[in-house]
mmCIF file as gemmi writes it, N, C-alpha and C atoms, coordinates in Angstrom:
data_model
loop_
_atom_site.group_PDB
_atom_site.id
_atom_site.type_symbol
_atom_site.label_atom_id
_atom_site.label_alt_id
_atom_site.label_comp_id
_atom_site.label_asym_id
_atom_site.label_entity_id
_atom_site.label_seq_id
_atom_site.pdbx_PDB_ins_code
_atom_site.Cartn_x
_atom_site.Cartn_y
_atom_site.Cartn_z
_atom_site.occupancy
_atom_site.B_iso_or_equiv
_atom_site.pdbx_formal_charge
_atom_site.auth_seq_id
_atom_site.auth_asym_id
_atom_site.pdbx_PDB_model_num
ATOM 1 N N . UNK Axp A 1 ? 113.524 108.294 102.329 1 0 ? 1 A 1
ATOM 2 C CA . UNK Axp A 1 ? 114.179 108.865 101.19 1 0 ? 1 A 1
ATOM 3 C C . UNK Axp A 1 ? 114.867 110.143 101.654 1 0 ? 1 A 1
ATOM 4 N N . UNK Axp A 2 ? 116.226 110.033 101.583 1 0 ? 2 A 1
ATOM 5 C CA . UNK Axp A 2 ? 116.819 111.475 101.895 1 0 ? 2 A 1
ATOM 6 C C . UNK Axp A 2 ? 117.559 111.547 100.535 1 0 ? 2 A 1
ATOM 7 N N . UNK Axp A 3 ? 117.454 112.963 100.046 1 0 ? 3 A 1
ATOM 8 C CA . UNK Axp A 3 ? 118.027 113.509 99.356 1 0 ? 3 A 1
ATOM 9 C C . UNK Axp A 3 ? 118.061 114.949 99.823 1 0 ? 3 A 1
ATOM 10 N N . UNK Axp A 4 ? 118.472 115.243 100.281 1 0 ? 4 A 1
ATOM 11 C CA . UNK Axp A 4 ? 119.37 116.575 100.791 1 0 ? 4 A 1
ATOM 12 C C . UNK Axp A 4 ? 120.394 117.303 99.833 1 0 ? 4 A 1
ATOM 13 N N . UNK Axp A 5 ? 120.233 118.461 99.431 1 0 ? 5 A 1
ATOM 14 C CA . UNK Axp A 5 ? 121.199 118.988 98.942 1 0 ? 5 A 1
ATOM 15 C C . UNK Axp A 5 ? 121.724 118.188 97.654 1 0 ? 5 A 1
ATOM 16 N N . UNK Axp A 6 ? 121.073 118.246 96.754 1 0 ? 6 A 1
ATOM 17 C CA . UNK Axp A 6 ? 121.095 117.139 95.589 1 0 ? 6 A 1
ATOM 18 C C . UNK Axp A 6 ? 121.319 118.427 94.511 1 0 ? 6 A 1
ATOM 19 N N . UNK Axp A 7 ? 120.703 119.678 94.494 1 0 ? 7 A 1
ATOM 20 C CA . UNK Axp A 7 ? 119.953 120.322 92.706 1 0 ? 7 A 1
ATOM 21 C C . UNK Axp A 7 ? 119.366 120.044 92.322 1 0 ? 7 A 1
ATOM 22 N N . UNK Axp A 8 ? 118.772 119.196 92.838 1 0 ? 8 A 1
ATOM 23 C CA . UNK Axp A 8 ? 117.053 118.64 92.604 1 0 ? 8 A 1
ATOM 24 C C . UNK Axp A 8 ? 116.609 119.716 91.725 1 0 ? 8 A 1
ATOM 25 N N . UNK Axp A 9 ? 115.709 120.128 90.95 1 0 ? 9 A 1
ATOM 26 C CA . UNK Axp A 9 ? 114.885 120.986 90.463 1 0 ? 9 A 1
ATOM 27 C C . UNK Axp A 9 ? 113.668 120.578 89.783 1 0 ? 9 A 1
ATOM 28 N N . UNK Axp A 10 ? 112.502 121.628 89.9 1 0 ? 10 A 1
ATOM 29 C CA . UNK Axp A 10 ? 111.844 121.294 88.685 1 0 ? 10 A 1
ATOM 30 C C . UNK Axp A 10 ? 110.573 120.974 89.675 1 0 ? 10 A 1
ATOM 31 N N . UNK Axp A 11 ? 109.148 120.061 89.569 1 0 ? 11 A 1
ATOM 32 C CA . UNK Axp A 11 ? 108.097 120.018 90.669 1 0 ? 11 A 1
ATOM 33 C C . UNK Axp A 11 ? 108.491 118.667 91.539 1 0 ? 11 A 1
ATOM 34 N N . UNK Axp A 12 ? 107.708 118.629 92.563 1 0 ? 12 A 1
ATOM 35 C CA . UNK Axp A 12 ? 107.841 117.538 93.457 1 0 ? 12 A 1
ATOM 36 C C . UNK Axp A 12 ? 106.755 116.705 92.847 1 0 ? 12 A 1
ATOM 37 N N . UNK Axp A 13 ? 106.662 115.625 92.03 1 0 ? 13 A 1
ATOM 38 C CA . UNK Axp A 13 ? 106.454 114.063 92.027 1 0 ? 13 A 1
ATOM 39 C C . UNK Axp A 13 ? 105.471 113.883 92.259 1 0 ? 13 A 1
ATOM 40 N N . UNK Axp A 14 ? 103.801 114.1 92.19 1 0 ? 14 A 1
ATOM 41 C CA . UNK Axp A 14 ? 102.813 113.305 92.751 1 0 ? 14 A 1
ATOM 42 C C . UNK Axp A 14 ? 102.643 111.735 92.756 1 0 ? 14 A 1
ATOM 43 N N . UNK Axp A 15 ? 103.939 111.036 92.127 1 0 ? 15 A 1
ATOM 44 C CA . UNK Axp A 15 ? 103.518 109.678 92.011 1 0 ? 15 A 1
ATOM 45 C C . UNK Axp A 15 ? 104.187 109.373 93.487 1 0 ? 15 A 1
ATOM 46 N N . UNK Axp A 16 ? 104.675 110.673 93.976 1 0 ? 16 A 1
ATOM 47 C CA . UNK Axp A 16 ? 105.594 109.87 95.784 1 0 ? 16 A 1
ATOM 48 C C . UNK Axp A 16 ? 104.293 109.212 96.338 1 0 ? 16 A 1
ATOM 49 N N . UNK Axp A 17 ? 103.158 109.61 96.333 1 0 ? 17 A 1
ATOM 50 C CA . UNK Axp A 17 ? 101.278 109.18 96.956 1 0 ? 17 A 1
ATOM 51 C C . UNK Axp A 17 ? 101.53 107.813 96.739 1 0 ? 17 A 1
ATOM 52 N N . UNK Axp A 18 ? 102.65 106.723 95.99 1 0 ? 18 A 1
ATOM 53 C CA . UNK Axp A 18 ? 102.091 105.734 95.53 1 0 ? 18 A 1
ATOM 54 C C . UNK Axp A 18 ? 102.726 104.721 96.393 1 0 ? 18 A 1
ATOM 55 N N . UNK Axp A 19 ? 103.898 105.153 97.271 1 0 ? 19 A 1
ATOM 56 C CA . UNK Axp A 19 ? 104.298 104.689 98.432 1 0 ? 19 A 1
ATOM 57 C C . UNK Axp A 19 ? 104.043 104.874 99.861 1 0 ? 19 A 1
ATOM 58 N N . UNK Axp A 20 ? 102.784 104.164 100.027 1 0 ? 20 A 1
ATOM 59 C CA . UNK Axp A 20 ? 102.419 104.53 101.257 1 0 ? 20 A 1
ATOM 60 C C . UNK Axp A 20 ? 103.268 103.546 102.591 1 0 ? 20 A 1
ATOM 61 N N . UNK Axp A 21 ? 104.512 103.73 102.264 1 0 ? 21 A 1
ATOM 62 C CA . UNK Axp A 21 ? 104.912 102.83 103.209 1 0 ? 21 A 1
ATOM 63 C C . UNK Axp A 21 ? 106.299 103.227 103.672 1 0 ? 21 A 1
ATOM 64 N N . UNK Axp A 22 ? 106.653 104.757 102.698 1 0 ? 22 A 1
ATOM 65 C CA . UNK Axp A 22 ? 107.751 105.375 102.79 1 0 ? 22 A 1
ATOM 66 C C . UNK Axp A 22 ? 107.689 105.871 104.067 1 0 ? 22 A 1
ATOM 67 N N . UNK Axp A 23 ? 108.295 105.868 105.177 1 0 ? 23 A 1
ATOM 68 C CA . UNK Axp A 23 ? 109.065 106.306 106.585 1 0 ? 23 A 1
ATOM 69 C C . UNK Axp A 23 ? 109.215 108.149 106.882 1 0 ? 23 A 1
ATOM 70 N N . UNK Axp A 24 ? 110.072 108.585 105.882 1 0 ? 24 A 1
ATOM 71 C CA . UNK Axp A 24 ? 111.087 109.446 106.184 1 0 ? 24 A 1
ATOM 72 C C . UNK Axp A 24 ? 111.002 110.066 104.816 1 0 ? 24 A 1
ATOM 73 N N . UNK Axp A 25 ? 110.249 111.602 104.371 1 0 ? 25 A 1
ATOM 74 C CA . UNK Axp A 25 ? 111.101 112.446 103.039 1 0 ? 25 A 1
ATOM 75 C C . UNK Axp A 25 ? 111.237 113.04 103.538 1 0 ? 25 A 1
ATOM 76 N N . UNK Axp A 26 ? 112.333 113.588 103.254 1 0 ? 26 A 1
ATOM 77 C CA . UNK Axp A 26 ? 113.409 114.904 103.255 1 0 ? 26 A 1
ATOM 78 C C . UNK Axp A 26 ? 114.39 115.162 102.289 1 0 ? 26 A 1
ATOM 79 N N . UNK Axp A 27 ? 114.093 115.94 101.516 1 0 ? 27 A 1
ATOM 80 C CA . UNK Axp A 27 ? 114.173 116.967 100.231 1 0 ? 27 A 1
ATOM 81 C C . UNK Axp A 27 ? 114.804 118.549 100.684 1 0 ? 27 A 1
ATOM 82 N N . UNK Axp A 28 ? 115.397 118.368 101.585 1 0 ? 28 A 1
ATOM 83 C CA . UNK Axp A 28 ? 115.659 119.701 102.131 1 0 ? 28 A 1
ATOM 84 C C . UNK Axp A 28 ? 116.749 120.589 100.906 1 0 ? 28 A 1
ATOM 85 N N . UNK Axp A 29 ? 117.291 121.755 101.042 1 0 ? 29 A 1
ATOM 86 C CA . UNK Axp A 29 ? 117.79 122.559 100.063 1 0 ? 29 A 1
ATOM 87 C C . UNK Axp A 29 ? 117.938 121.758 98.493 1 0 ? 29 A 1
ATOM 88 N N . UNK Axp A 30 ? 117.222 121.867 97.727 1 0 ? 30 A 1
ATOM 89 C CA . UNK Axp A 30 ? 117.002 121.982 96.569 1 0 ? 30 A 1
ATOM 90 C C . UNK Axp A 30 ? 115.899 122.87 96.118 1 0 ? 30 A 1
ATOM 91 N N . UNK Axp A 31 ? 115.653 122.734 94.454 1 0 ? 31 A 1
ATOM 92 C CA . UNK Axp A 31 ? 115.258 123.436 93.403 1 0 ? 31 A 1
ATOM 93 C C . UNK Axp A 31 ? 113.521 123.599 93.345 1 0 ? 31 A 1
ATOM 94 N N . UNK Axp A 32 ? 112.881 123.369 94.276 1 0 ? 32 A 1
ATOM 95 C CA . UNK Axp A 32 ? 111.102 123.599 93.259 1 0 ? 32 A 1
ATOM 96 C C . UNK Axp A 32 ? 110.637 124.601 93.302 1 0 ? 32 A 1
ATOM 97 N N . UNK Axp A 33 ? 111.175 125.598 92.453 1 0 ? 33 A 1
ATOM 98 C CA . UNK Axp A 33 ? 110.89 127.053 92.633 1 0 ? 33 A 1
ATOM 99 C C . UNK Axp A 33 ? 109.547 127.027 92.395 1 0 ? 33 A 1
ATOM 100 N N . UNK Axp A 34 ? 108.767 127.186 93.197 1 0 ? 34 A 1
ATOM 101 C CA . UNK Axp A 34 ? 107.124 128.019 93.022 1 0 ? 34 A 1
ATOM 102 C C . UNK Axp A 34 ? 106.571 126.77 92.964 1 0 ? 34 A 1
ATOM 103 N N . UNK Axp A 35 ? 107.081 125.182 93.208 1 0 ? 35 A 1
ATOM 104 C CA . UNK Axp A 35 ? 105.992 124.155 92.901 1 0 ? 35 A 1
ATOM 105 C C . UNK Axp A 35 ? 105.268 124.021 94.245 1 0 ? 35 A 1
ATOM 106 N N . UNK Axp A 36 ? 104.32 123.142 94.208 1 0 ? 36 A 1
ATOM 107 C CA . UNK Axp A 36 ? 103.49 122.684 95.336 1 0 ? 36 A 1
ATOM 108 C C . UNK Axp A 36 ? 104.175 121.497 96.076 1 0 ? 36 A 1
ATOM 109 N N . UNK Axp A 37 ? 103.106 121.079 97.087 1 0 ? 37 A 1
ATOM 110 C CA . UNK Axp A 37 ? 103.406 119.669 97.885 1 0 ? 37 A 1
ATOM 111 C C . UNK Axp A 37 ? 102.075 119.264 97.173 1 0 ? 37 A 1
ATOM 112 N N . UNK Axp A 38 ? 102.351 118.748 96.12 1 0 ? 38 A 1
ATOM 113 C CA . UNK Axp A 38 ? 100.989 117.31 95.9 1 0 ? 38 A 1
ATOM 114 C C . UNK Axp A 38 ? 100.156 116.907 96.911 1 0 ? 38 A 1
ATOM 115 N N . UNK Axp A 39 ? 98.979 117.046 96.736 1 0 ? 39 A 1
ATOM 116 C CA . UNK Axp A 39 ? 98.093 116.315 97.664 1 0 ? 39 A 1
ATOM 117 C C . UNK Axp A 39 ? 98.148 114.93 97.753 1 0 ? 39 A 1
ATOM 118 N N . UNK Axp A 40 ? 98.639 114.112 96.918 1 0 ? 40 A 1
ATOM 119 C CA . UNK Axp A 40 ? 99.302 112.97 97.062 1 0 ? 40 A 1
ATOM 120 C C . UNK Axp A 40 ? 100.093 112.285 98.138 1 0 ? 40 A 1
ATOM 121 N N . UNK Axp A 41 ? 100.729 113.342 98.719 1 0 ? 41 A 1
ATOM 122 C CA . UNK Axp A 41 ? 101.321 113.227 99.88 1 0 ? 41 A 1
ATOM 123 C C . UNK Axp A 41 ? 100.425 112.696 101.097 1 0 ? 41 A 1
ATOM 124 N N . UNK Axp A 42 ? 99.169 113.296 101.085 1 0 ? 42 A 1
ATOM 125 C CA . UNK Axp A 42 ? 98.597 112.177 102.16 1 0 ? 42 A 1
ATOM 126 C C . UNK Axp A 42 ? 98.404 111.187 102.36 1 0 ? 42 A 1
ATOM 127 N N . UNK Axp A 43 ? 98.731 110.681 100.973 1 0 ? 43 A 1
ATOM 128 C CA . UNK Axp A 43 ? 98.734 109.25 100.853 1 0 ? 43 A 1
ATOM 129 C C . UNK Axp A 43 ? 99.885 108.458 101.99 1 0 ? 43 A 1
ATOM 130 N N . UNK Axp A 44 ? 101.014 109.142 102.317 1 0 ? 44 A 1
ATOM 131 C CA . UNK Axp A 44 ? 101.894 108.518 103.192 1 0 ? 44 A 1
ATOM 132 C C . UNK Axp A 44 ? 101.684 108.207 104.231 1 0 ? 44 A 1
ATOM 133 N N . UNK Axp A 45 ? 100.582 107.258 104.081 1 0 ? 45 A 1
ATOM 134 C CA . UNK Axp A 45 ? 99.883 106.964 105.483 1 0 ? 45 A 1
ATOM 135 C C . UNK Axp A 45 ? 101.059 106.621 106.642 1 0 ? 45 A 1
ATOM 136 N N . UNK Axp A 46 ? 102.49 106.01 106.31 1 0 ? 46 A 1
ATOM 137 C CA . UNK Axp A 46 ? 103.276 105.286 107.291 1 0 ? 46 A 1
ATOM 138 C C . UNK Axp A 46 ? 104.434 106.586 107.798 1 0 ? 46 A 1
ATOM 139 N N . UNK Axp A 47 ? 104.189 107.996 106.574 1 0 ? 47 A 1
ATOM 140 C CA . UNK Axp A 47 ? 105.538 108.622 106.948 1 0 ? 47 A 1
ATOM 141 C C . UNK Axp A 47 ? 105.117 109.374 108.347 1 0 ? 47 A 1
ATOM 142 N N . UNK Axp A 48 ? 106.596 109.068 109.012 1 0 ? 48 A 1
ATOM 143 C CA . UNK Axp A 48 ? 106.649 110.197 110.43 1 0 ? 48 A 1
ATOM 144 C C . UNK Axp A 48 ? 107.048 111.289 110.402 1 0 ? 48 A 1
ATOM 145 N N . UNK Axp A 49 ? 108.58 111.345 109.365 1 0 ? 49 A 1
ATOM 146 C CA . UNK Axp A 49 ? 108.983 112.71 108.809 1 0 ? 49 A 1
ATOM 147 C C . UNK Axp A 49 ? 109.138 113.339 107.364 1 0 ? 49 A 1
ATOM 148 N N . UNK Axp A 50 ? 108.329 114.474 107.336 1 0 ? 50 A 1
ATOM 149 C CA . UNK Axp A 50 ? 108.344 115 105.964 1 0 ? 50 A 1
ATOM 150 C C . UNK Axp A 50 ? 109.086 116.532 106.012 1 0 ? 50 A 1
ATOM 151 N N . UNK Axp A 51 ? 110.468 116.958 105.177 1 0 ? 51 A 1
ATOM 152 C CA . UNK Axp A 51 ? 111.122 117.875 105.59 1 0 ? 51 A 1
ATOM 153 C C . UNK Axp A 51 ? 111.242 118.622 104.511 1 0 ? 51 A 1
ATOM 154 N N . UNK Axp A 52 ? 111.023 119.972 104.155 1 0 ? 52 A 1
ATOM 155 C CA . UNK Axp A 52 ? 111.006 119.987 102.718 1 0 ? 52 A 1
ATOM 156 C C . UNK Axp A 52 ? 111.66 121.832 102.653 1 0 ? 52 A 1
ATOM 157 N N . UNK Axp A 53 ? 112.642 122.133 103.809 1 0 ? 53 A 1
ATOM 158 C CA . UNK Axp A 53 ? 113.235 122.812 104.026 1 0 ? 53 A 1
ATOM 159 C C . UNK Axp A 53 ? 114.02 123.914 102.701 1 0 ? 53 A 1
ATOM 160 N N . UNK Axp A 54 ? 113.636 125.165 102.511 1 0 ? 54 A 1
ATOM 161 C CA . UNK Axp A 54 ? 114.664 125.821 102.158 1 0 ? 54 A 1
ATOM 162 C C . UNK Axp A 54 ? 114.618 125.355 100.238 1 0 ? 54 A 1
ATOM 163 N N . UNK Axp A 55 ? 113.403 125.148 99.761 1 0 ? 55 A 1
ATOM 164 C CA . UNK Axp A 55 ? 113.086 124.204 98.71 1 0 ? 55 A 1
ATOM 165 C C . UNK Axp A 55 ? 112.531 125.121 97.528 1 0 ? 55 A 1
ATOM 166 N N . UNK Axp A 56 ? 112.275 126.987 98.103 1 0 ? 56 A 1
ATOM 167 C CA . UNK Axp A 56 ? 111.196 127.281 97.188 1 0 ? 56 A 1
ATOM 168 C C . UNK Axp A 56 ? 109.863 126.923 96.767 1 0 ? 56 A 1
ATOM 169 N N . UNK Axp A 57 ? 109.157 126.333 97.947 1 0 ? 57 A 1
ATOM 170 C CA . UNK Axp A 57 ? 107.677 125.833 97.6 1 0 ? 57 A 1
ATOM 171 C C . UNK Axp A 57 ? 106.885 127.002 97.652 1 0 ? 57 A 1
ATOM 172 N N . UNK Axp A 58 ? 105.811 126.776 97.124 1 0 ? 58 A 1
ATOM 173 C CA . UNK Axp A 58 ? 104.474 127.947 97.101 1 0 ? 58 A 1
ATOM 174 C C . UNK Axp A 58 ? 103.659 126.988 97.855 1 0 ? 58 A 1
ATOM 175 N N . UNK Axp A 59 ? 102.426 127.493 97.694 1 0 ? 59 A 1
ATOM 176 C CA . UNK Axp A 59 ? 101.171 126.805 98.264 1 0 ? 59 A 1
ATOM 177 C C . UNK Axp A 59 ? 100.954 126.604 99.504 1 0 ? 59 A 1
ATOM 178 N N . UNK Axp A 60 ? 99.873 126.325 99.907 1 0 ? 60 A 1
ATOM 179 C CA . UNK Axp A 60 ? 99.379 124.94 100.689 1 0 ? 60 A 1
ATOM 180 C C . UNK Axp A 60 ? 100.022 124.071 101.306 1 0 ? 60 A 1
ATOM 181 N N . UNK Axp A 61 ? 99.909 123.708 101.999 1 0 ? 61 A 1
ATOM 182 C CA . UNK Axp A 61 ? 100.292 122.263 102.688 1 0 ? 61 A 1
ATOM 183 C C . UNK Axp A 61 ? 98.962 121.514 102.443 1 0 ? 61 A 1
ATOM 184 N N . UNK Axp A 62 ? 99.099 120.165 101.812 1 0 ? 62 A 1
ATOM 185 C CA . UNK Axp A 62 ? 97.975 119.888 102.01 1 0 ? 62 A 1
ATOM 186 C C . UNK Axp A 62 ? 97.384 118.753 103.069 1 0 ? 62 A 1
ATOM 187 N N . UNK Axp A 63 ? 95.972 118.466 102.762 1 0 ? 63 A 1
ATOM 188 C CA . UNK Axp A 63 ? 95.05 117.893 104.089 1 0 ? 63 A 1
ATOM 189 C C . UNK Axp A 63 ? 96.504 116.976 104.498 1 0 ? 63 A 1
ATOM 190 N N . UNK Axp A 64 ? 96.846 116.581 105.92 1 0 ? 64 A 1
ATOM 191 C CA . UNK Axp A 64 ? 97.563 115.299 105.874 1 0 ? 64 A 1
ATOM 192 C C . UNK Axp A 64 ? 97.231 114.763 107.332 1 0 ? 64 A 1
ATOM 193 N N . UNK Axp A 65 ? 95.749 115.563 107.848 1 0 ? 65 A 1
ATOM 194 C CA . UNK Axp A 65 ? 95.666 114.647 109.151 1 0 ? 65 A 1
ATOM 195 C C . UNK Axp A 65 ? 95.163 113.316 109.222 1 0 ? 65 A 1
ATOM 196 N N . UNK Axp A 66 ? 95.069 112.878 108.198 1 0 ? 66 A 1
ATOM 197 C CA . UNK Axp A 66 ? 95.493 111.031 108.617 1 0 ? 66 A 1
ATOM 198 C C . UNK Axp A 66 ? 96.156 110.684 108.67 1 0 ? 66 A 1
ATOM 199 N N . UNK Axp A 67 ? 97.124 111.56 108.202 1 0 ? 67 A 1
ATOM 200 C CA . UNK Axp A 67 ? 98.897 110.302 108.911 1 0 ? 67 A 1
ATOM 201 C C . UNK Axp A 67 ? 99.163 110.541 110.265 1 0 ? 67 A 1
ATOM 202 N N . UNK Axp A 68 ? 98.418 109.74 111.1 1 0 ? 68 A 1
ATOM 203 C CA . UNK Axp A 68 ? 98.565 109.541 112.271 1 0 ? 68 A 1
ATOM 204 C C . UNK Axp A 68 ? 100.086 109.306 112.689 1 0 ? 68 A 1
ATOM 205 N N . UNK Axp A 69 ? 101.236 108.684 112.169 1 0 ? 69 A 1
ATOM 206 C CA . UNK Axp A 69 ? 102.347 108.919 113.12 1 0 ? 69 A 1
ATOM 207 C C . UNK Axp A 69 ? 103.191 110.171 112.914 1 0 ? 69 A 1
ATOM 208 N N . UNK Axp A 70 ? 102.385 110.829 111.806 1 0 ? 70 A 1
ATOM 209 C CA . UNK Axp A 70 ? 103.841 111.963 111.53 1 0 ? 70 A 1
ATOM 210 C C . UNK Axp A 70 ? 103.536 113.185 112.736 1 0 ? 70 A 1
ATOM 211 N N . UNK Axp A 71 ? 105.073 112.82 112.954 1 0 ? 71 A 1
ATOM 212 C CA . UNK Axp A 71 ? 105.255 114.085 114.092 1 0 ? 71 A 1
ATOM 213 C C . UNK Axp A 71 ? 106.531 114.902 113.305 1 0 ? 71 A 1
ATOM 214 N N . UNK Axp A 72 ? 106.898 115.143 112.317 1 0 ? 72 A 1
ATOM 215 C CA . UNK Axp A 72 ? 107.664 116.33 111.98 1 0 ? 72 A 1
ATOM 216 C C . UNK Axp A 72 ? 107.556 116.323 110.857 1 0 ? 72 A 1
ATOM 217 N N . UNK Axp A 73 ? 107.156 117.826 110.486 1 0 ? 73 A 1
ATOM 218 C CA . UNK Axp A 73 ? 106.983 118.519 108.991 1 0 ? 73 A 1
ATOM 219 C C . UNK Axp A 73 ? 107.827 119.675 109.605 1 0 ? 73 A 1
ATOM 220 N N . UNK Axp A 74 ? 108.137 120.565 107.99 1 0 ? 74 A 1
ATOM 221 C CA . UNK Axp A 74 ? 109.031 121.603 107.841 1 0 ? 74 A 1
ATOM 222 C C . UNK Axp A 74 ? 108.587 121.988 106.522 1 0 ? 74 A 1
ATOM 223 N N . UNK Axp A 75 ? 108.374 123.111 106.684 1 0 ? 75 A 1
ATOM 224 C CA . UNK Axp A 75 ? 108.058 123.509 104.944 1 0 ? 75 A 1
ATOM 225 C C . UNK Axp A 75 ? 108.177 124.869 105.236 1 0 ? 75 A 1
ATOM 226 N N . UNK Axp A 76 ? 109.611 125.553 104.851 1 0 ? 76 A 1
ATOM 227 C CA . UNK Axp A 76 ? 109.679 127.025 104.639 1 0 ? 76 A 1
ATOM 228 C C . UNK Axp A 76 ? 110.544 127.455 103.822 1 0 ? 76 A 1
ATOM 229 N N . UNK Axp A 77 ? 110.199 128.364 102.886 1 0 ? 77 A 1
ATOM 230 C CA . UNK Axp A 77 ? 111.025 128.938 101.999 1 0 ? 77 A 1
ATOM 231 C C . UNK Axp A 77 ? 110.988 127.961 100.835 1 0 ? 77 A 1
């Protein structure tokens, strides 16, 4: 799922947890002022890249060492 530079706004989705078979998010420059990354997200047992660049997140990152293939996260600002 790329959506890049969309105006996205508003929180990030805990129902994304319900695709554990999604590859690739990247959500980079848009709107979630002050939201979290759902713990849901570990659910992506299959994703390799999660990019969430330049987004306004708060929080946590949460647990996600069982997704054994992901080799690139980004989460700043």
């Amino acid at each position: 799922m790329l959506l890049n530079n969309n105006n996205i706004c508003g929180y990030l989705p805990s129902e994304f947890g319900n695709f554990p078979n999604m590859l690739i998010v990247q959500l980079d420059n848009n709107h979630f002022d002050g939201a979290e990354i759902p713990a849901s997200f570990g659910n992506l047992s299959k994703i390799v890249k999660l990019s969430l660049r330049n987004c306004s997140l708060q929080g946590v990152v949460p647990y996600l060492n069982r997704i054994k293939n992901l080799s690139y996260i980004w989460k700043k600002g």
